[in-house]
N, C-alpha and C positions, 0 to 999 in steps of 0.2 A: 201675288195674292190668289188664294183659291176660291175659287165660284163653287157656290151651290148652286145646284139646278134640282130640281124635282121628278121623278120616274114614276109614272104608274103600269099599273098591267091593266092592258083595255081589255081582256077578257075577262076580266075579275068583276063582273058587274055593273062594270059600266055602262052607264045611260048617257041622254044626253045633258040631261037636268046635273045631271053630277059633273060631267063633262064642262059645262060652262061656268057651273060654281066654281071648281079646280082650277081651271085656266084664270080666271079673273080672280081671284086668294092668290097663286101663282106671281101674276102680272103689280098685282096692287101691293104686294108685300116684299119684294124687293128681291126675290130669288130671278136668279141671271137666265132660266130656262126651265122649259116644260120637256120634257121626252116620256114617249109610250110604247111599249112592245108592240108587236102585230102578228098577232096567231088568229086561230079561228075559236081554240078555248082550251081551256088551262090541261095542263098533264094529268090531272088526275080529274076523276068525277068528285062532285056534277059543276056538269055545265052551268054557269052562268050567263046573264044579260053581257054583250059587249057589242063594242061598237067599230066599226070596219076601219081599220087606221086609216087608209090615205085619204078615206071625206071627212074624218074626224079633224085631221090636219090640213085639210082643205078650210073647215070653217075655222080654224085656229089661225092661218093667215092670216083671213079676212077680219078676223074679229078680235086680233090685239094688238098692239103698236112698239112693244118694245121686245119683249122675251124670245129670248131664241129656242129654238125646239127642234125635235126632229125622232126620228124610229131608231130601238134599240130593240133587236136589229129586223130590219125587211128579210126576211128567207129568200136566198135565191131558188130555194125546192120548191116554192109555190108561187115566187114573182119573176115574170118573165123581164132581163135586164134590159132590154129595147122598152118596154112600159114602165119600170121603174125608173128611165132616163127620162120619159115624156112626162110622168107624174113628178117627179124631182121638179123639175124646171120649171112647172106649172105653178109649185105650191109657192117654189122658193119666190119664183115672180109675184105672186100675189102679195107675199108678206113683205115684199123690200126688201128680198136678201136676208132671211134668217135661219132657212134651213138649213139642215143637217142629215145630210142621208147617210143613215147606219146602216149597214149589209151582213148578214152573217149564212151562214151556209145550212142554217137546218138544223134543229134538236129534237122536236118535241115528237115523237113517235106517235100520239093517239091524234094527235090534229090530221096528219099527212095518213094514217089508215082509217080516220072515220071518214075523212074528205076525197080521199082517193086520189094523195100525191105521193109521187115516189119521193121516201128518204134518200136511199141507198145507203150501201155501204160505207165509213168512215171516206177509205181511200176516195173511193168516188166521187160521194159528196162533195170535197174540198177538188176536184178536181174542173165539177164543175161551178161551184163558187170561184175558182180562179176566170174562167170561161167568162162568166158574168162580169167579173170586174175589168173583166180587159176589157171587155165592150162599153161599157159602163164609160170609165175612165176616158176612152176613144171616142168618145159622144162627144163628153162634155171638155174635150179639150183643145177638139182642134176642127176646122171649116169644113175638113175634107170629109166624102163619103168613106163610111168602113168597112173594108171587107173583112172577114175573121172566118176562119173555119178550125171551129173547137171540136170535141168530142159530143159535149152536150148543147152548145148554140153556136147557130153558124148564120151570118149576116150578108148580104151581099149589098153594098152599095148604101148603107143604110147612114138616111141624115138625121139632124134633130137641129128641126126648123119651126117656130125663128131660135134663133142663137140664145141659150143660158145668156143672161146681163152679167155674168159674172160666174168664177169658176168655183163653182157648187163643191164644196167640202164634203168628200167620203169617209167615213167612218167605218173604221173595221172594229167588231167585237168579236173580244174572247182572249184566253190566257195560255192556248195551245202556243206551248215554244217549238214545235216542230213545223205545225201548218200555219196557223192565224199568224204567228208574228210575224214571222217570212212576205206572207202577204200582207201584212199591213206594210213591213218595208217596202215592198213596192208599189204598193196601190195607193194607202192611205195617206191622208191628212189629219186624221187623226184618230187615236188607239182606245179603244173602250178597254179597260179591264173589268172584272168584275169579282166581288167579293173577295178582298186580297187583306191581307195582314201591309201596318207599312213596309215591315220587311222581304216580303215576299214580293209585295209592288218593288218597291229598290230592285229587284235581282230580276225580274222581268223587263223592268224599265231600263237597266244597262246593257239587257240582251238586246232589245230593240233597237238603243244603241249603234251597240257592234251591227247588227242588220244594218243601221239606213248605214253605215260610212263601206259598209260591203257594196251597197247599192247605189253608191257617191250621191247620196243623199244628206243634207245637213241634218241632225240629230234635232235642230230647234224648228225645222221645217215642221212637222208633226206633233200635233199637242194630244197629252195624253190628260185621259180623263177615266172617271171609273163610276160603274154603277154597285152599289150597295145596300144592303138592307139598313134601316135606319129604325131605332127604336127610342121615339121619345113623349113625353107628355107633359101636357099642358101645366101640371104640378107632379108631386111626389105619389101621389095616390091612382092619376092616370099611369106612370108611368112605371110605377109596380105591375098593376094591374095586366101591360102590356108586356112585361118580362116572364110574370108567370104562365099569362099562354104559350110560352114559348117554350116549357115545362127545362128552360137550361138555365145557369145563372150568370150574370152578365159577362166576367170571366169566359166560358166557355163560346159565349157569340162572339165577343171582341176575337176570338182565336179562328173565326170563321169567318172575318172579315165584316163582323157587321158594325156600325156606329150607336153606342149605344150605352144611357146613360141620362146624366144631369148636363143640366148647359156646360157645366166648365168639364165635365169630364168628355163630353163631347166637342168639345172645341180643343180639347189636348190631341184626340185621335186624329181629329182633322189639322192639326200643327203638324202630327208625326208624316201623316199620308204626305202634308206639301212638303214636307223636307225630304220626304221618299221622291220626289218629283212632282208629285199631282197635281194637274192644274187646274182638274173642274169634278168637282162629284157630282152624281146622278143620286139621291137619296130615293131608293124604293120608299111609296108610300102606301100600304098597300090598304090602311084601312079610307078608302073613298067618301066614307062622311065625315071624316074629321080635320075638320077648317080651322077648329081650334088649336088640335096641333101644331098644324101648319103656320099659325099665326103668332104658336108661341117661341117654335123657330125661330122666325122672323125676328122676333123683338129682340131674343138671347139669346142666340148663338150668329144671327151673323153678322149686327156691328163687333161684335167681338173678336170674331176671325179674322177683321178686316186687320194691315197693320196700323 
């Protein structure tokens, strides 16, 4: 059965007042998880209102009782991976075991030059995002202190006390079949894709595959999931409305990997994507005051999906 979960971008405007409407729409209406980006503000101008991910998923612990959540993805270019072990374990602790720490190595070019963090080069980057997740991984998995000496972080003796209650699930995003996949085979417990056709999911999802049985890793050990854009409305007249700012026509999104559509024509994409493998979508939601939508989801497309 495929899970919906819900994605927004906290740079996109987010408050807190929207922040707790969302999560509780979210929680009340029957989608399986909340997940949030973590930048300092979107690729292009202007800036908007947002809200700092890991205190926003601090009070999301404390303040829901079922939905699972987590960051799509933490930048290891502007999160140190020794603080993103200690904030992991803190939040995941508070909520009962729901997190989901998502990792990725760095995109967005205007956040890391207005804030004054190094991108770096492609090569580099993933160089040290690997760095990161060895540490990462060596935290939370085992008693012993870790020493590591990378290019970009190097640790001596470093614990993480008291003990994770449990073994915190990593998440690698992204759709690079050279770098990300590789490293999700080894790191990950489970694969973010994003924005994929089912077909293109299929042909990534078998690469991955062949990776974990390279890395004698079971292939069912690692759940793969995907974030996507999602375009839909509460009736026929919302949901025009929101294809023509997209100035494309549904055809050309669906080729872009987005979902999108009437209930039933949106519950076919999501059939194709789980036969493609998929086990959990991420629906980008990007317009923030609409609860309605949200709610109209709910109602019709996801007993639907269900078998």
């Amino acid at each position: 059965m495929l899970d919906l979960a819900i994605m927004i971008e906290g740079q996109n405007g987010l408050t807190w007042e929207k922040w707790k409407r969302i999560a509780q729409a979210v929680q009340d209406l029957g989608f399986v998880g909340l997940y949030r980006s973590d930048h300092y503000t979107n690729a292009s101008a202007p800036d908007k209102d947002s809200l700092e991910c890991w205190v926003s998923l601090a009070w999301l612990a404390s303040s829901t009782k079922r939905i699972q959540f987590g960051t799509l993805v933490s930048p290891l270019s502007f999160r140190h991976p020794t603080m993103l072990a200690r904030m992991a374990r803190d939040v995941d602790a508070l909520s009962g075991g729901r997190l989901t720490l998502g990792l990725g190595a760095g995109w967005q070019e205007r956040e890391h030059t207005n804030y004054g963090w190094d991108l770096l080069p492609l090569k580099e980057r993933f160089e040290r995002f690997r760095d990161g997740l060895e540490i990462i991984s060596r935290l939370f998995s085992g008693d012993a202190p870790v020493k590591y000496s990378g290019k970009y972080y190097r640790v001596q003796d470093a614990v993480l006390l008291p003990r994770p209650s449990r073994k915190i699930p990593i998440l690698v995003g992204g759709n690079g079949e050279k770098k990300t996949l590789p490293l999700a085979a080894r790191y990950a417990d489970e694969w973010n894709a994003t924005f994929q056709t089912p077909a293109n999911f299929a042909r990534l999802n078998a690469r991955l595959d062949d990776l974990l049985r390279a890395n004698k890793r079971a292939p069912s050990s690692v759940r793969r999931s995907m974030m996507t854009g999602c375009i839909f409305g509460k009736d026929d007249a919302a949901l025009k409305q929101k294809i023509a700012a997209r100035n494309r026509t549904p055809e050309q999104l669906r080729e872009r990997g987005i979902i999108v559509g009437s209930a039933s024509e949106c519950i076919e994409q999501l059939k194709q994507l789980e036969k493609a493998g998929l086990q959990r979508v991420m629906l980008q939601w990007l317009d923030l005051d609409d609860i309605d939508g949200l709610e109209a989801i709910a109602k019709q497309v996801i007993p639907q999906s269900k078998p």
